[in-house]
N, C-alpha and C positions, 0 to 999 in steps of 0.2 A: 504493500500500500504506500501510495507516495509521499501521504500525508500524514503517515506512521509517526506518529511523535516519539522523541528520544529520552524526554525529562517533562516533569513535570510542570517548570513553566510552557511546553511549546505546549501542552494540554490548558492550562488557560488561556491560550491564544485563540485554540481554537473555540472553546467554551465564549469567547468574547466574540468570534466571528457567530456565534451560534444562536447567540441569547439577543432579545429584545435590549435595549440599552437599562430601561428602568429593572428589570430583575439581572443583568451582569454590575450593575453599579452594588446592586441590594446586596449580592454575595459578595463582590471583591473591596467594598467600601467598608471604608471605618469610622471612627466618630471625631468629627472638628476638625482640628490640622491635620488630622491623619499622621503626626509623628508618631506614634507609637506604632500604628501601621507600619511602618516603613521601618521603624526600631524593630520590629518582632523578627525581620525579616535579617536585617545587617548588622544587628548583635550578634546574630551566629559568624562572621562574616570577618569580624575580630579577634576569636577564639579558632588557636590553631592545635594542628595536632603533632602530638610526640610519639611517633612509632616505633613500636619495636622490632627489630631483622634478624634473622636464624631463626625462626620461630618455626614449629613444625604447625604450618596453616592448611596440611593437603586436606583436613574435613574439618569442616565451620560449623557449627550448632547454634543456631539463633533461637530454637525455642526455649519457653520460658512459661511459666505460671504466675497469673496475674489476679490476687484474691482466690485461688486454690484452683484458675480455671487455666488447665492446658492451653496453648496455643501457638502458632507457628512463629511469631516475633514477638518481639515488643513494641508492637503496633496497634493500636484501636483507632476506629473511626470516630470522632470526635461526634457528638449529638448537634446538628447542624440543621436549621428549619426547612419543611415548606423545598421538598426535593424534588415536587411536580411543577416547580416553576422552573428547573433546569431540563426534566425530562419528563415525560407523561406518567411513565414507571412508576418515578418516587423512589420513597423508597424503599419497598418492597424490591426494587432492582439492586439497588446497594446493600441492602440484606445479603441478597442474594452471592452479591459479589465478595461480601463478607465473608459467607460462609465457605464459598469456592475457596479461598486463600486462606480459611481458618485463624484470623483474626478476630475479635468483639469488635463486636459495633455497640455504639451508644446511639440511641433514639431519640429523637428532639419532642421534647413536651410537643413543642410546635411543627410536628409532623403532616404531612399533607396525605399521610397513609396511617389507615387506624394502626392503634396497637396490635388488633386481633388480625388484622392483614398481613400486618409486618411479621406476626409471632406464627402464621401457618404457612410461611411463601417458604418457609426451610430451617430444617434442626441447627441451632449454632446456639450458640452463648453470646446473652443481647445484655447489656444495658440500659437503664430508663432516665433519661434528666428527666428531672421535677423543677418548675416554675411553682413558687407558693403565689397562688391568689388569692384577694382578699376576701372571696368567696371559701373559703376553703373546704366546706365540702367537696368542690369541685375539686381541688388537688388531692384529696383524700378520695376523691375515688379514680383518677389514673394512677395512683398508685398501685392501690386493690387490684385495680385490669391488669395493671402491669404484671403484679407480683401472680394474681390469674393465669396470665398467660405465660407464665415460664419464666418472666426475666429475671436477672439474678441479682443484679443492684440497683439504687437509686443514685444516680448522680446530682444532686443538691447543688443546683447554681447560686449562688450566693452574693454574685457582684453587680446586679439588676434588681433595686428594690425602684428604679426608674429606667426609663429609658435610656441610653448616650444617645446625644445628639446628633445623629447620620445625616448631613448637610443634602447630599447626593438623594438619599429619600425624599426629602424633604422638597427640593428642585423639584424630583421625577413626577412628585406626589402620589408615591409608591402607594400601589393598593394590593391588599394581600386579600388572597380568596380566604372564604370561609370554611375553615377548618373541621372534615369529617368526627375527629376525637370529641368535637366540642355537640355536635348536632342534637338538640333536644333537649341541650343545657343554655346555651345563651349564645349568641350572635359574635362574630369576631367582625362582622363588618361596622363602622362605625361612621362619624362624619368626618370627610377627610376635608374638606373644602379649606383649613390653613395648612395643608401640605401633608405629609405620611401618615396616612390611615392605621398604619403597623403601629406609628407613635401615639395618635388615639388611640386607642385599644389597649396601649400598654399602660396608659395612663389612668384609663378606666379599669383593667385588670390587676396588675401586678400590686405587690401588699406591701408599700414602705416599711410599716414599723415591724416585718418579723425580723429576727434578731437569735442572737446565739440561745437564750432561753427556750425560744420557742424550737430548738430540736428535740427537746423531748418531747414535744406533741409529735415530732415525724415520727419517732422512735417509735411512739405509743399505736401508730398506726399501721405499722408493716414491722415485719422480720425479716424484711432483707437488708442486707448492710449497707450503709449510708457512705457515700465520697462526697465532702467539699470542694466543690469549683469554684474557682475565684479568688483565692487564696495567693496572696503575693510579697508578707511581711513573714516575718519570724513573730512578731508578733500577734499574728489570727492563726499561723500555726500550733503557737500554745494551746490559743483558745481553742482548736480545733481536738486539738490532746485532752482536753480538760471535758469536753462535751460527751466525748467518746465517740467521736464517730471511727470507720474502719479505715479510712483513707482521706487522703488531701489530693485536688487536681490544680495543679501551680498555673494558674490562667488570668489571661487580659481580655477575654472573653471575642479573640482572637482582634484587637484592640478597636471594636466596636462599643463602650461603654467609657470609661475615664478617659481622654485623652491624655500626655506627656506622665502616664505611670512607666513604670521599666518593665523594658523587652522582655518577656516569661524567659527569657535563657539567661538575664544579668539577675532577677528575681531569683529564679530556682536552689541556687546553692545555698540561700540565705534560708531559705525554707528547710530544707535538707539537713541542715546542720542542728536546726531546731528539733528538728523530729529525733533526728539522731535512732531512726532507725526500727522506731515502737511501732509504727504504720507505713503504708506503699506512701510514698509520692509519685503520682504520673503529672507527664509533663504537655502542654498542651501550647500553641502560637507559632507559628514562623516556621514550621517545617516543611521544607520543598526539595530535599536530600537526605541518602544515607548517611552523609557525614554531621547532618546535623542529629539525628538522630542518636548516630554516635556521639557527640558531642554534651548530648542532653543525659544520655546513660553516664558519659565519667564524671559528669556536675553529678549524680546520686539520684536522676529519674531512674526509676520501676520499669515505666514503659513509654511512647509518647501518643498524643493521641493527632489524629489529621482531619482536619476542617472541609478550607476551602477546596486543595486538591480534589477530594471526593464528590466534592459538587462539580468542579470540573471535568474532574471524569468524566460524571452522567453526562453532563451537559454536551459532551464531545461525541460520545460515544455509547449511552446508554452503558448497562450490565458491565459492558467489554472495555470499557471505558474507566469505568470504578477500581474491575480486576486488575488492567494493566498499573493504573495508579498504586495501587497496593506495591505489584509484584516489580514494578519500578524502584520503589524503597527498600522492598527484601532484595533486591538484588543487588542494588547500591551501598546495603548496608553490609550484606552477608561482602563484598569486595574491601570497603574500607573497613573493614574487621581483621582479613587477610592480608594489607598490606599494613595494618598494623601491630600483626602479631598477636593477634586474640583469636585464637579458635573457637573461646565461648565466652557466652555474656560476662559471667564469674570472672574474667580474664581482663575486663573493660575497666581503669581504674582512676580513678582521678590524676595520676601520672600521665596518662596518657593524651591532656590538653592542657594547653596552656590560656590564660586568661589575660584580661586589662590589666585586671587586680592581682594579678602573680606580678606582671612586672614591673610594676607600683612597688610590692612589698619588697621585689627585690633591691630596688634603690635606696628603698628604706634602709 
């Protein structure tokens, strides 16, 4: 195919020849100046790597267990909205494409395919984000479905008690279809007429004042184990320690919410060290390589998760589009693991990158 993409950006190119301007703005835009956008991306980009040579590399082992569940990398698909705007599929295709390459997928509260669609399109090991609204019955029962239909965690976004400012929506006067999960509960369409109807809706929906207390109501609602997304200081990693949840996801919520916070790759160590190891940290912003990937495991991520890629996929390619993006990364990754002397994860060490901050402290 002549159009075969090589890397993952030549997959958002096409994803941007493919899409309508107002839903390619919606997935590849951030909020305000967009620095952190463009930080998520070229803080990796500062961070180099130290390899190791003579290393017996002839078999590479990338898998790994992530909350007790097997799986072929240290890869998830990051919980990302509303995936029938990139392809008719949804995502039930990216399910799907998940399960082919035997990685977790994470499900977006704000899915444009039910839970129960997504949980029978094929056996794999799913994840669920939860959105609290201020309706909360309503998040108390995707939960229930969720946890109904098989999935094995709630991922608890936590950095959205409003909306971030997405300028680009805002211009497009982005309007999001109304969402099947919600049908016969309440309406997602709202008045858009001062610009992004998404931002109405968020503003009418989402719960400002839930707060680290209010985890014990999730607790009290499900037995599946809770991850914090959102998480970017050492200290809400404490507080994350102290609540008890099973995991932390180190995120800028791929830097569509706060503008000028730090790149989730300059964030992550600082997390990492706080945990010191009682819970996973997965690492989630700015991945569009193996090496960064790798780079996110010797700062002391678990695993990392991938966003926009995935939607580019779809967007490019439907199903085949999703897999390739996957097996793009596993291949990139399982190669920069071999030339740097790691046969397995276990092998990957904080030695093996150098940072800003290394050589800052060296001058020190």
């Amino acid at each position: 195919m002549d159009d075969e993409p090589v890397n993952l950006k030549e997959y958002q190119e096409l994803a941007r020849q493919a899409l309508p301007k107002m839903y390619y703005d919606y997935f590849a835009g951030g909020s305000e100046d967009q620095h952190t956008l463009r930080e998520n991306i070229e803080a990796f980009q500062r961070i180099t790597l130290r390899p190791r040579v003579l290393v017996d590399v002839s078999k590479i082992d990338m898998s790994t267990t992530i909350l007790g569940y097997k799986t072929s990398a240290p890869i998830m698909l990051a919980p990302t909205a509303m995936h029938k705007l990139a392809h008719p599929g949804g995502e039930v295709l990216t399910a799907k494409a998940a399960a082919a390459c035997n990685v977790i997928m994470g499900l977006s509260f704000m899915s444009t395919c039910t839970i129960e669609e997504v949980a029978s399109s094929c056996d794999a090991v799913r994840f669920f984000q939860l959105y609290v609204y201020k309706q909360r019955d309503i998040s108390s029962l995707m939960v229930k479905r969720a946890e109904r239909s098989g999935f094995k965690a709630i991922l608890l976004t936590a950095d959205t008690p409003k909306l971030g400012r997405r300028e680009a929506d805002i211009k497009n006067k982005m309007i999001a279809p109304q969402l099947k999960n919600f049908e016969g509960l309440f309406k997602t369409e709202v008045d858009d007429s001062g610009g992004s109807n998404l931002e109405a809706f968020a503003a009418r929906s989402f719960d400002p004042s839930f707060s680290w207390k209010d985890i014990a109501w999730l607790k009290s609602i499900t037995k599946l184990p809770i991850l914090i997304k959102g998480v970017l200081t050492r200290e809400d990693a404490i507080k994350a320690l102290e609540v008890g949840v099973e995991g932390i996801i180190v995120s800028n919520h791929g830097a569509r919410q706060l503008d000028y916070v730090p790149a989730t790759i300059a964030a992550l160590e600082e997390v990492v060290l706080a945990v010191r190891g009682r819970i996973p940290v997965l690492f989630d912003g700015g991945i569009r390589r193996g090496t960064d990937v790798f780079k996110a495991l010797a700062l002391g991520a678990q695993a990392v998760l991938i966003g926009r890629p995935v939607v580019y996929g779809l967007a490019a390619k439907g199903e085949y589009g999703v897999r390739r993006v996957i097996e793009m990364l596993k291949d990139e990754l399982e190669l920069t693991m071999a030339l740097s002397g790691c046969p397995t994860l276990k092998d990957i060490t904080r030695n093996h990158v150098k940072t800003q901050n290394d050589s800052h402290h060296c001058r020190l």
